[in-house]
C-alpha positions in Angstrom: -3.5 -14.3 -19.6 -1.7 -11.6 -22.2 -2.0 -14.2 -25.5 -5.3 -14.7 -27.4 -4.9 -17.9 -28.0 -3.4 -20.5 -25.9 -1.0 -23.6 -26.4 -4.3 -25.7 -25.9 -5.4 -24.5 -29.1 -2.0 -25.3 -31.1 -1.8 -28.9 -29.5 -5.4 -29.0 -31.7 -4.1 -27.4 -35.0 -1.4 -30.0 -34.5 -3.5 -33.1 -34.1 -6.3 -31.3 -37.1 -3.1 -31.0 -39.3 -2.8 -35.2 -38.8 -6.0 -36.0 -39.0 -6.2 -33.9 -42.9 -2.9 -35.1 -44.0 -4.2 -38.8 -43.2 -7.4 -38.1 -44.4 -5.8 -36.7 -47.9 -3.9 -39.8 -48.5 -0.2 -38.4 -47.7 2.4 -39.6 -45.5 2.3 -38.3 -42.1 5.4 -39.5 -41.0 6.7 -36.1 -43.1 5.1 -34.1 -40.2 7.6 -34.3 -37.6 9.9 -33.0 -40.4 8.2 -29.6 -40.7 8.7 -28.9 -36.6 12.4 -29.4 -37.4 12.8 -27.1 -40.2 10.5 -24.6 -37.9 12.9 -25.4 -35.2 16.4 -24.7 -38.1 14.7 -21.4 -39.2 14.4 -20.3 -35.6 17.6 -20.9 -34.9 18.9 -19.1 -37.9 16.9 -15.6 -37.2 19.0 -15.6 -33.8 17.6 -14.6 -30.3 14.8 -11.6 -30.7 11.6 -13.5 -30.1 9.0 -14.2 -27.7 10.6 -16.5 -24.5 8.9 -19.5 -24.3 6.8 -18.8 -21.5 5.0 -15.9 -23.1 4.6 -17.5 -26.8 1.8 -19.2 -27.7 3.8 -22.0 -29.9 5.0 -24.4 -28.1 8.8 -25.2 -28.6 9.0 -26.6 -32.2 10.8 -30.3 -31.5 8.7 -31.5 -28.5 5.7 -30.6 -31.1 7.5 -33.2 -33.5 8.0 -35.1 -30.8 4.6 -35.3 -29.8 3.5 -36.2 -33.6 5.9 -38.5 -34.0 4.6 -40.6 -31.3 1.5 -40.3 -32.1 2.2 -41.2 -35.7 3.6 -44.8 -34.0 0.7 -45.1 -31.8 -1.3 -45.4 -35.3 1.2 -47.7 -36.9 1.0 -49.6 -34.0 -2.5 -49.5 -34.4 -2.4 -51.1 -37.3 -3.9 -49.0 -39.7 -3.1 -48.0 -42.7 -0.5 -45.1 -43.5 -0.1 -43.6 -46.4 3.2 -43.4 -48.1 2.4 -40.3 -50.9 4.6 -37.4 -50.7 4.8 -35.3 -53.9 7.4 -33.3 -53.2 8.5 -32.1 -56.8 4.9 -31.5 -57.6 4.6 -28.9 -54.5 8.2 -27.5 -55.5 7.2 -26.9 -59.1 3.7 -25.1 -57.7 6.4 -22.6 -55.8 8.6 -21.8 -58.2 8.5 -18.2 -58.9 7.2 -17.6 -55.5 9.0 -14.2 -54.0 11.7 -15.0 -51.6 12.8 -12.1 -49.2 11.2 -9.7 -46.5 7.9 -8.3 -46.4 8.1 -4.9 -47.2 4.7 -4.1 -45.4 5.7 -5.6 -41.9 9.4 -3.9 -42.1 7.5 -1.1 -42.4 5.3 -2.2 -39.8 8.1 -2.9 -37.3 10.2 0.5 -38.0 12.8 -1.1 -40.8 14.1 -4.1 -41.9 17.1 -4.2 -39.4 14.3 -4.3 -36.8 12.7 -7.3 -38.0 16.2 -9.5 -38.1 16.1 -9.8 -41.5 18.4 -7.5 -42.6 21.3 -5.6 -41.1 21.2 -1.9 -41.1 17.8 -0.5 -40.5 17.0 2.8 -40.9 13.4 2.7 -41.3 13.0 2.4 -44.5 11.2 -0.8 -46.0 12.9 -3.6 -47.7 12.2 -4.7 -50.8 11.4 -8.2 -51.9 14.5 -9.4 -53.3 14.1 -12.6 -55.1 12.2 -15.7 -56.4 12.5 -19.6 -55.6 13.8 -21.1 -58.6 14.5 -25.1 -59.4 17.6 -26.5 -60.3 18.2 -30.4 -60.8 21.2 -31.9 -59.5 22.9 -33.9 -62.2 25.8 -35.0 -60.2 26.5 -35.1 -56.6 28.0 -31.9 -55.5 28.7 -30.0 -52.4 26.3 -27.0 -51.3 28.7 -24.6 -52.7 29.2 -26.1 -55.6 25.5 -26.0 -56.2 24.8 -22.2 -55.1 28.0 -21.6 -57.5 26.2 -23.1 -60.1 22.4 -21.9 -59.7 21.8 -19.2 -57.3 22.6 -15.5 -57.2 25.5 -13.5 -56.4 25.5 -13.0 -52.5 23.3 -15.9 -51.5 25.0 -17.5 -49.0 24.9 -21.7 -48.9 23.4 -21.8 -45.8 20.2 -20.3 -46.9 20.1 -22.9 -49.7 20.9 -25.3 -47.3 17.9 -24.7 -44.7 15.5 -24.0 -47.7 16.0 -27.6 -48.8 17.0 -29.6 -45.6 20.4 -30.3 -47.3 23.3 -30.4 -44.1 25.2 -27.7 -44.6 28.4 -29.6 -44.8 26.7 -32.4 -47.0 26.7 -33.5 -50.6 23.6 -32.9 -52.5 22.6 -36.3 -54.2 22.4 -36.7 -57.7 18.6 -36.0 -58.7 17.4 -34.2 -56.0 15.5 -31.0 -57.2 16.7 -28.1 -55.1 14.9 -24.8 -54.2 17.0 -21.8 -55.3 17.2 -18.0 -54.7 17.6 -15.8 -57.5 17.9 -12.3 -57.3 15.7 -10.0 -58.9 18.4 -8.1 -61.9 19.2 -4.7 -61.0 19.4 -5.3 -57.2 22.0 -4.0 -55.3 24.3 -7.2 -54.3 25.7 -5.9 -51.7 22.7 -4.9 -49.9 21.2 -8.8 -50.8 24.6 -10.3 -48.9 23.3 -8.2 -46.1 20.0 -9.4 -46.6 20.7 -13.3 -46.8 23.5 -12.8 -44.1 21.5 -13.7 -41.2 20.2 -16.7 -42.3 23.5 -18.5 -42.5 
């Protein structure tokens, strides 16, 4: 009654989101994926949100859930499913994207600390802090070794971690091509740690 649009309407964005990632040739099995990382980054911004009853997106895994059977239901099927991914040919279209709050909607929402992304608030807008950034992993290594080696000062390994589906206790394999935050020169570290904080 209070939302203007209602879960009805994401079950369809859901199944039109299969029905173009089939019909553009890629592998929809990587679907299910995306409702976990939705479900990771949720987790990660802490309590603050809309309860479930009053949000209009339904929880995150029973939506991979749901795609995931209907994913076998088409196998089963037997039709044809696509195998194409491309992931380093989307990662190397968003390197250089800016990483970091939205000034406008921390203004929008009385300050940064009011939108859980940063600690402190105050009113005062946020800027944005960073860019994604590639790095190649020659050698296995651990997720500190690899912020150690590529990512700012202050940015904590969890944040890689979630931005690249790495475990958080895991070893990065040898050849992967991880997304990186780097920190825009001449911005305060300390106030990026706080930043970055509550994603870890």
């Amino acid at each position: 009654m209070f939302l203007q649009h209602g879960r009805s309407d994401e079950r369809q964005a859901d199944d039109l989101g299969l029905r173009y990632v089939l019909r553009a040739g890629y592998d929809p099995e990587e679907m299910p994926e995306l409702f976990a990382m939705l479900e990771r980054v949720g987790g990660a911004a802490g309590a603050g949100g809309l309860p479930t009853w009053l949000s209009s997106h339904p929880d995150p895994g029973a939506r991979g859930a749901r795609i995931a059977e209907e994913v076998s239901r088409l196998q089963a099927a037997g039709g044809p499913i696509p195998e194409r991914v491309e992931r380093e040919g989307y990662l190397e279209r968003i390197a250089g994207l800016p990483y970091g709050p939205d000034p406008g909607l921390a203004a929008a929402y009385g300050g940064a600390g009011e939108t859980g992304l940063a600690e402190g608030g105050g009113g005062a807008a946020s800027p944005l802090l960073g860019t994604i950034a590639l790095a190649r992993v020659e050698e296995p290594m651990s997720i500190e070794e690899l912020v150690s080696r590529h990512a700012s000062p202050g940015v904590p390994a969890a944040t890689v971690a979630l931005l690249n589906r790495f475990p958080a206790d895991g070893i990065v394999p040898a050849g992967s091509l991880a997304k990186m935050v780097v920190v825009a020169a001449g911005t305060d570290a300390g106030k990026t740690e706080s930043l970055f904080r509550k994603d870890g």
